[in-house]
MIGUKE-39523 format. One record per residue (C-alpha): z, x negated, y; residue in three letters. Coordinates in steps of 0.02 Angstrom, whole numbers, plus 50000, padded with zeros to 5 digits. Layout:
BEGIN
ZXYALA ...
REM end
This chain:
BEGIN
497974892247730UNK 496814903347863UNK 495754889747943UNK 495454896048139UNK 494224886448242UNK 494374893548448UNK 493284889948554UNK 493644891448756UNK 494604885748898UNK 496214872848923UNK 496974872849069UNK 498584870049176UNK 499114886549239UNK 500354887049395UNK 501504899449389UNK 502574907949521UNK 503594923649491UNK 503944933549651UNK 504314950149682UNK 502464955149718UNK 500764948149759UNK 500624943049921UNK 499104954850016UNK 497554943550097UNK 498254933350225UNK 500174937350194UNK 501484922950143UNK 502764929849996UNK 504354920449933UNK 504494915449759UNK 505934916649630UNK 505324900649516UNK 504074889149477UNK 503214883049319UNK 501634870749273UNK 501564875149105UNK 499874872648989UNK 498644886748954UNK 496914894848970UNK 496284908448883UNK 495754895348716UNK 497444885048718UNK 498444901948711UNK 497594907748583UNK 497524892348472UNK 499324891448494UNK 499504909248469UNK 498524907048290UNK 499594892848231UNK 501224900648280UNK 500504914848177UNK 500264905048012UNK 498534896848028UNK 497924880448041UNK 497014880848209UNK 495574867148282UNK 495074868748457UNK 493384865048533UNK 493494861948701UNK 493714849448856UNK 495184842548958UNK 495014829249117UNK 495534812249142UNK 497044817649264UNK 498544819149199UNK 498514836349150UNK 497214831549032UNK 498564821548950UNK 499884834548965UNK 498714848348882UNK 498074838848749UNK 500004832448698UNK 500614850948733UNK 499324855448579UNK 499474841048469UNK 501544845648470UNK 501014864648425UNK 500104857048264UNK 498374861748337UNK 496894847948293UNK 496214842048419UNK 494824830748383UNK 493634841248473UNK 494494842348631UNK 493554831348717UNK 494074821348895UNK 492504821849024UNK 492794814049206UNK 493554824249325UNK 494934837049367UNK 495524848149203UNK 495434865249225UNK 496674872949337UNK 497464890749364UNK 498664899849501UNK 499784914749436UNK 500834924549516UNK 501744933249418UNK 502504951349497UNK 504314959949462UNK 503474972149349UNK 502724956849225UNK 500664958149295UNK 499904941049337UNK 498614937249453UNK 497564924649411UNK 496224911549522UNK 495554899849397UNK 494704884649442UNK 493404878449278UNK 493684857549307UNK 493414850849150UNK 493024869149080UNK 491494869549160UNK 490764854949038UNK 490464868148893UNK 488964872248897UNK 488444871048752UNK 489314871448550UNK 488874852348518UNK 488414845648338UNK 490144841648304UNK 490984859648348UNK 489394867048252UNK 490184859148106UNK 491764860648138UNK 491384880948150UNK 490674879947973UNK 492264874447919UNK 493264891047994UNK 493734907747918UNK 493604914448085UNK 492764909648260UNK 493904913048418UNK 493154914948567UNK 493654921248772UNK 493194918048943UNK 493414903349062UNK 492054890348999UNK 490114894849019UNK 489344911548934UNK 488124897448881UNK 489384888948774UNK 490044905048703UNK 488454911348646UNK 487894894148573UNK 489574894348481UNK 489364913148432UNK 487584911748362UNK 488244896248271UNK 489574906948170UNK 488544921048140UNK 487174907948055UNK 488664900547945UNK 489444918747913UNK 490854914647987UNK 491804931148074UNK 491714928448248UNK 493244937548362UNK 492704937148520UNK 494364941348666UNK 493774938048844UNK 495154939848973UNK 493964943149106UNK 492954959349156UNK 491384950649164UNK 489694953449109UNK 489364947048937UNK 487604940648877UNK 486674953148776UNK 486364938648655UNK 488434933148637UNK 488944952948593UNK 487254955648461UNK 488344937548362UNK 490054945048409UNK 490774953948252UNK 492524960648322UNK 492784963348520UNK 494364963748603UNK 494594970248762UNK 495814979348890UNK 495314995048964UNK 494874987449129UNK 493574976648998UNK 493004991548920UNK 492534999149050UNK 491544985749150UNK 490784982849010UNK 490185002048976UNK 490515012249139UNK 491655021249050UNK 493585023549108UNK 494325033448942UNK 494625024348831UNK 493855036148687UNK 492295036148758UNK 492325017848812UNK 492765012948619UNK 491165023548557UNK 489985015648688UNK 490674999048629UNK 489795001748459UNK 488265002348527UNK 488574983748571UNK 489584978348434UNK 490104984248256UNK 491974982948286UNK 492834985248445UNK 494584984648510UNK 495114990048688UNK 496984986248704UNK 498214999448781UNK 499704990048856UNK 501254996048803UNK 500455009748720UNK 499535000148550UNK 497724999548554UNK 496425008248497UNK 495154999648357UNK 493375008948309UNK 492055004348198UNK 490265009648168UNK 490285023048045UNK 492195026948055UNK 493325036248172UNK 494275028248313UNK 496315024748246UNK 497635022248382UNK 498975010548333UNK 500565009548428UNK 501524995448489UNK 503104992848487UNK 504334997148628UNK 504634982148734UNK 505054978148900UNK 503754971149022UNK 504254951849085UNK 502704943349090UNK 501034949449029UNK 500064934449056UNK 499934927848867UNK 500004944848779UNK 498144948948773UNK 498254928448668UNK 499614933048570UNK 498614949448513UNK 496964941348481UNK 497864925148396UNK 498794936348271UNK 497624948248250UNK 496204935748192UNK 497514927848061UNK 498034943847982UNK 496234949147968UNK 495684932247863UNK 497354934547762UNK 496444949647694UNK 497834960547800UNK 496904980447804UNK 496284983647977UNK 497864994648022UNK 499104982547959UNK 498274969548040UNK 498104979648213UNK 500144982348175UNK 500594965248156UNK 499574959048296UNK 500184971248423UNK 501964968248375UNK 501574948048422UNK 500764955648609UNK 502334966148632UNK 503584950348614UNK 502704938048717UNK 502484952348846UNK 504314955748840UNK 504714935548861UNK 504374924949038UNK 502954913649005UNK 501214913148935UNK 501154901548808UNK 502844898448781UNK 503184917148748UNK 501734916948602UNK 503144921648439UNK 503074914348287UNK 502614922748115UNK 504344925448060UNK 504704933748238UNK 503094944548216UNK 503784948348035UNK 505524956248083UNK 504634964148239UNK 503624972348109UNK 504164972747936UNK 503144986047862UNK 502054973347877UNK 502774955447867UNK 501824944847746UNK 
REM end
């Protein structure tokens, strides 16, 4: 079985679904209300597993009691945990609002998050023993890079899927061997607003680059190949929150299953497209038999 290690942020996210956003200063009545666990790493650990992998996480929870919740949420997906470790304080925290048309907002607070700086010994090894890295946002650029450099020294393919338009060291992308981003990434990362052009200038920081399109696919490019679009399929927007997860998740499984690029790119956008079309973040992550009849030119 595909052995994933991810590396990145827990958290309990708290959700409200309203009609819209409420503007600076305004008060907005919601429809429901959810504390359910997440961050950027716990999505897409779960996502992997759900996909057919056997998933460790690296990471850090507090010693409320949403440290207890999120660490029981992922032991009951199947995810090892013996690297999660507990440090004092509040676990990370998240508010999303969630609009009519399925687009979060997000204000993430670090807590515990914040205490990864650095890939210790222990997830150094652990890393060694992974077919693929998984890495996002939400913990310290420090951490990432350490964790990075630490794959790329162990050849282990690193799949790097920040969910944040931030800056990313110049060190973390030369050990990054796949990027994923949105377009909004893609271009804060390169100036760049089409995606065409943003893809290309992504080479120049990375050998393989994906900026996702939504409801329209994405769009993968290599160095020395030709940008390839790849579709999604058609799917109604609920809740976007977890699909950028689902997409990395599933796409780093399919890739270590020896999956070709385009089939893999398939299955993996199939996975975004349900959990986008499904209320929730992590509990709208699908499972591989639900990616499989989503997509069954491709089901394994």
């Amino acid at each position: 079985m595909t052995h994933i290690v991810v590396f990145g942020s827990v958290q309990m996210e708290l959700v409200t679904h309203a009609e819209r956003a409420p503007d600076p200063g305004q008060a907005v009545s919601g429809r429901e209300f959810h504390a359910v666990p997440g961050g950027s790493g716990g999505r897409q650990a779960v996502a992997a597993v759900r996909a057919g992998a056997a998933v460790s996480v690296a990471g850090a929870v507090g010693t409320d009691a949403y440290g207890e919740r999120l660490r029981a949420g992922l032991v009951r997906e199947g995810v090892d945990v013996d690297l999660l470790r507990t440090v004092p304080g509040p676990s990370g925290t998240a508010q999303v609002t969630v609009d009519a048309a399925g687009s979060p907002t997000v204000v993430a607070v670090p807590g515990a998050n914040a205490a990864l700086t650095v890939a210790t010994p222990g997830d150094v090894a652990l890393i060694g023993t992974g077919d693929a890295l998984l890495l996002s946002s939400g913990t310290p650029s420090s951490g990432v890079t350490s964790a990075a450099l630490a794959a790329r020294e162990r050849g282990v393919r690193t799949v790097l899927a920040p969910s944040q338009a931030d800056p990313l060291p110049d060190e973390l992308l030369a050990a990054t061997g796949l990027l994923v981003v949105d377009e909004d990434g893609a271009a804060a990362l390169t100036g760049r607003h089409e995606p065409y052009r943003s893809v290309r200038a992504l080479l120049e920081l990375v050998p393989e680059a994906v900026v996702t399109l939504g409801a329209a696919g994405c769009l993968w490019a290599a160095r020395g190949g030709e940008p390839m679009v790849v579709p999604a399929p058609e799917a109604a927007a609920v809740d976007t929150t977890g699909a950028g997860d689902a997409f990395a998740g599933a796409l780093a499984v399919a890739l270590c299953e020896g999956r070709p690029t385009a089939r893999a790119l398939e299955w993996a956008s199939a996975a975004a497209a349900l959990s986008a079309a499904r209320p929730g973040a992590a509990a709208s992550l699908p499972y591989r038999s639900e990616i499989d009849a989503a997509c069954p030119a491709v089901a394994s």
